[in-house]
Structure formats: structure tokens, C-alpha cells
C-alpha positions in Angstrom: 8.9 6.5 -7.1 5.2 7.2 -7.7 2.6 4.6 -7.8 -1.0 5.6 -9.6 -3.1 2.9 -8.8 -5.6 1.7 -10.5 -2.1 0.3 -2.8 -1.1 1.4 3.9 -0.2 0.0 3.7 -0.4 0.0 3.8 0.1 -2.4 2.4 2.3 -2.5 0.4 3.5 -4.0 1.9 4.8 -5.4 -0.3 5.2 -2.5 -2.1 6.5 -0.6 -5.2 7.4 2.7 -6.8 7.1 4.3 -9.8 7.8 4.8 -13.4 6.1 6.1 -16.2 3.5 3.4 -17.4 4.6 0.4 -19.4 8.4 1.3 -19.1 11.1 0.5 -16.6 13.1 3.6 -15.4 16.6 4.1 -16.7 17.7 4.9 -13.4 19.8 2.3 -10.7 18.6 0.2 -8.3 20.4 -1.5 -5.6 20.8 -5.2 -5.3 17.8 -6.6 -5.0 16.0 -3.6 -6.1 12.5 -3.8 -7.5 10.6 -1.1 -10.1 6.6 -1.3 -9.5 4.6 -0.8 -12.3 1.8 1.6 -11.4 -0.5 0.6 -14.1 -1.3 -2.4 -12.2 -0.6 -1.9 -8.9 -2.7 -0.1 -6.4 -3.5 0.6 -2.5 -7.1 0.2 -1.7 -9.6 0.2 1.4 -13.0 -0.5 2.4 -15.1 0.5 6.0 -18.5 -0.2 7.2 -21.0 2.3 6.1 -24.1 1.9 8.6 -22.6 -1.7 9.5 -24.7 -3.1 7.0 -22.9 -2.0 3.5 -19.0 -0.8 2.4 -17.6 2.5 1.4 -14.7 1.5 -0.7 -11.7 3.8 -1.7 -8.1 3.8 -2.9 -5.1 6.0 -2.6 -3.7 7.3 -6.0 -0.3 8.7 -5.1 2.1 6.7 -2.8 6.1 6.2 -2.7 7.9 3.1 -1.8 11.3 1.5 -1.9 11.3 -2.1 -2.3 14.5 -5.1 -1.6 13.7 -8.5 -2.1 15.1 -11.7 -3.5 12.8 -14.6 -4.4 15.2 -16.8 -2.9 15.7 -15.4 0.5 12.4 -13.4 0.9 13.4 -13.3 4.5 16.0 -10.4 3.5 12.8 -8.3 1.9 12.7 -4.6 3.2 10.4 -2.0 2.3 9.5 1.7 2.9 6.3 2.9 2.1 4.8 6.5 1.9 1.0 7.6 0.8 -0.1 11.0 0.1 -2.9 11.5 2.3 -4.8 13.8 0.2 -4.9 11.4 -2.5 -7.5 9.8 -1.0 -10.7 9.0 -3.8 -13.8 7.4 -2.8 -15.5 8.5 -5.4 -17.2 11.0 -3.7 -16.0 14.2 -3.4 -17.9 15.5 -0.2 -17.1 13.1 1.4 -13.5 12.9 0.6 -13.3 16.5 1.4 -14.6 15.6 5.1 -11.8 12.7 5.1 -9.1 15.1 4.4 -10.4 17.3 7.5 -9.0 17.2 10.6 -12.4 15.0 11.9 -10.6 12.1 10.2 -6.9 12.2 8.0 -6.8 15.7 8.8 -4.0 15.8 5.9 -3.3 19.8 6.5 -1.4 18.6 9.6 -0.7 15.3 8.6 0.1 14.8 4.9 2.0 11.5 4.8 1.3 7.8 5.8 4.5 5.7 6.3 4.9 1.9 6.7 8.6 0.8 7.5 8.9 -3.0 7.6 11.6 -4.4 10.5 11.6 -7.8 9.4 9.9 -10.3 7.0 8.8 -13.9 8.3 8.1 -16.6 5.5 4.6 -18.8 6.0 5.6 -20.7 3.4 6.5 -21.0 -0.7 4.0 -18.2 -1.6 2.9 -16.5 1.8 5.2 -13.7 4.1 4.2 -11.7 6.7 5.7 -8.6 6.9 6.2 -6.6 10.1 6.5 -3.4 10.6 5.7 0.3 11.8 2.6 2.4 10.2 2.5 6.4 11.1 -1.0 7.6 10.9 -1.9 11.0 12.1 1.6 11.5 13.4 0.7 8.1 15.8 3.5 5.0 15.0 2.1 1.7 15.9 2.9 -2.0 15.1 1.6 -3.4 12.1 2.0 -7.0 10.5 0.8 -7.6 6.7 -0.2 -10.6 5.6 1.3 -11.1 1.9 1.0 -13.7 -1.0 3.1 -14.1 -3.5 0.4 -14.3 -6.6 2.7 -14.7 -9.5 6.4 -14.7 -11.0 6.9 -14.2 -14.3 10.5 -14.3 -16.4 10.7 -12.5 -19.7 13.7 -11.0 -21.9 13.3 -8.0 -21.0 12.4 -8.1 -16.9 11.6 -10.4 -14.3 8.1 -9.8 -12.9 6.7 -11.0 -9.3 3.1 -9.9 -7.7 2.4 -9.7 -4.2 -1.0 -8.9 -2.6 -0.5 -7.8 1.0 -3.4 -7.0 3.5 -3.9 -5.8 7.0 -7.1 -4.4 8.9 -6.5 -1.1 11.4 -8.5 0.0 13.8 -8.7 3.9 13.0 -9.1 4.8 16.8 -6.0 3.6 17.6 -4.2 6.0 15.0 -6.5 9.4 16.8 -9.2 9.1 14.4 -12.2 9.3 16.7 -14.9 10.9 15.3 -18.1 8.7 16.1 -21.6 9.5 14.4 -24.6 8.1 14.7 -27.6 7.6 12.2 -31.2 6.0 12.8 -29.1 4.4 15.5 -26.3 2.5 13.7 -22.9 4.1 13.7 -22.0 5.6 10.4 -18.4 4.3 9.9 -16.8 1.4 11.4 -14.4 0.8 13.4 -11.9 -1.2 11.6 -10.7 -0.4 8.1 -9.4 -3.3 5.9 -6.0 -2.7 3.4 -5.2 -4.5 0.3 -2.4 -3.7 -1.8 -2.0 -5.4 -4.9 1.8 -4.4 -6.7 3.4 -5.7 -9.6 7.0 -5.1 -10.1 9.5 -5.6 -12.1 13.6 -6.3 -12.4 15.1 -5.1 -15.7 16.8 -7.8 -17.3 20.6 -6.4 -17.5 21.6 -5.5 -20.7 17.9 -5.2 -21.9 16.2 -1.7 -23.5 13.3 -1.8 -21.7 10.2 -3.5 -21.0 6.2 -3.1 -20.8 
């Protein structure tokens, strides 16, 4: 499954996969299973630029398996994967020096994984969902707080939205490259995840949906 975004877990975290836009896949899920709908789901981040502005990005290519039932959400599982290289910040120098080994280094390091080990409910629309990110080959805890924005059910699919989020510290994954402008360090320390997903539950029996 393949989500283009329009999102780590980053995050998703609650998280979704992929089907042509507008249309649920013919394919099976399991129980529980979820379809995401890539046309309005995505896996975006922002960093300090300076420490006194935001350079803001998104992934466009990412993979995720997703299990959950509204009325256990404690049962919810998901795996996540981003392509690394999909990386856009609108900018393409400086997503080229992203993609080097100073930062993603995505030659050596193509894929960025979230596992969840176990989902806690806050309460009627808020989870947090804990897990394992890999980064740069480094695994590390990783807890995303997610809220439950919306459920929706129509004739042809059930629909639920989560936006998940979750703020990593990018030394802590080996990216350590630390430079200095006019005396203010030019990227921050901390970079802050927010996946919004959309997915969908075909409606047994029903053609399709979009």
C-alpha cells in the first residue's frame, strides 16, 4: 500500500496504505483491516530554520498496514514504512543535501519504519500509540499522540480520521550535523510529525467507494 500525500511517523501513526485515488482496492483485508485513502492523507514535518522561522516538508511515498476496531481501539496495530528519498521541501538543493549522508543519508538508509507494540486509550477520541521508529538504521522508542477527528458511515464504506503527532530529536537517530549562521544554529534540534490519514472499510457487498 502506497500513500501520496498531499504522513514518521511517523506518524502514522495512525496510519494507512494505498489505493489508487477515490477507489477502494479489490483486494482482502484482514479483520479489522483498514484501506487509507492517499488523496487525503499525508506525513508532514516542520524544523527550526535559524530558530526564528520553519522549514516545512512532507514525505510523498510511504507504506503502512493498519488493524483497528472503533470499539476496542486498544487492539489497534500498525506498521509503518517511508521512503526516505521521497522527502520534498520544496526545495530541491536542499532536499538533495537531506538525502546525503550529512542528514537521511537515504543511499545507506532508504527506509523509515514505525512498529506500534501497544495502543493506550486517553479517552473517546484520543490514543497514544507506542511504538518503535528506525531512523538511520538507529531503533528507539517512540509514543504518538493521536485523535480521532472524524467517523463517517456511508453505503459504500465506513470512514474514520486520525491525526497522530510526535516531535524527535534528530541527534538521537545519528543525525548530527550542526551548522552555524550569523551565530544561530541553522536547523533545530527537534523535528515535529503530523500525520493526518483517512481510511476507509469497504462496506461488504458494496462496488466500490470514493
Amino acid at each position: 500500500m502506497t500513500g501520496r500525500g498531499g504522513t514518521l511517523i511517523v506518524a502514522a501513526t495512525l496510519l494507512g496504505g494505498a489505493l489508487a485515488p477515490g477507489r477502494l482496492a479489490a483486494q482482502a483485508l484482514p479483520p479489522n483491516g483498514w484501506f487509507v485513502d492517499p488523496g487525503h492523507s499525508a506525513v508532514h514535518f516542520r524544523v527550526r530554520h535559524l530558530g526564528i522561522t520553519w522549514v516545512n516538508g512532507e514525505f510523498h511515498t510511504w507504506h503502512a498496514d493498519l488493524v483497528y476496531d472503533p470499539a476496542h481501539p486498544e487492539a489497534a496495530s500498525v506498521t509503518a514504512r517511508i521512503e526516505a528519498h521521497s522527502i520534498d521541501t520544496d526545495n530541491e538543493r536542499r532536499d538533495a543535501d537531506i538525502r546525503s549522508g550529512n542528514y537521511l543519508a537515504v543511499d545507506s538508509f532508504p527506509e523509515i519504519a514505525f512498529q506500534s507494540r501497544r495502543v493506550e486509550r486517553v479517552d473517546s477520541t484520543h490514543l497514544r500509540v507506542i511504538g518503535d521508529l528506525t531512523l538511520r538504521g538507529v531503533t528507539r522508542p517512540d509514543t504518538l499522540a493521536t485523535e480521532i477527528t472524524g467517523t463517517l458511515n456511508g453505503p459504500r464504506a465506513r470512514r474514520i480520521a486520525f491525526t497522530a503527532t510526535t516531535t524527535v530529536k534528530r541527534q538521537d537517530y545519528g543525525v548530527t550535523m550542526n551548522r552555524f549562521m550569523e551565530g544561530a544554529q541553522v536547523v533545530g534540534d527537534d523535528v515535529y510529525i503530523t500525520i493526518d490519514v483517512e481510511a476507509q472499510q469497504p462496506v461488504a457487498g458494496a462496488a466500490g467507494t470514493r
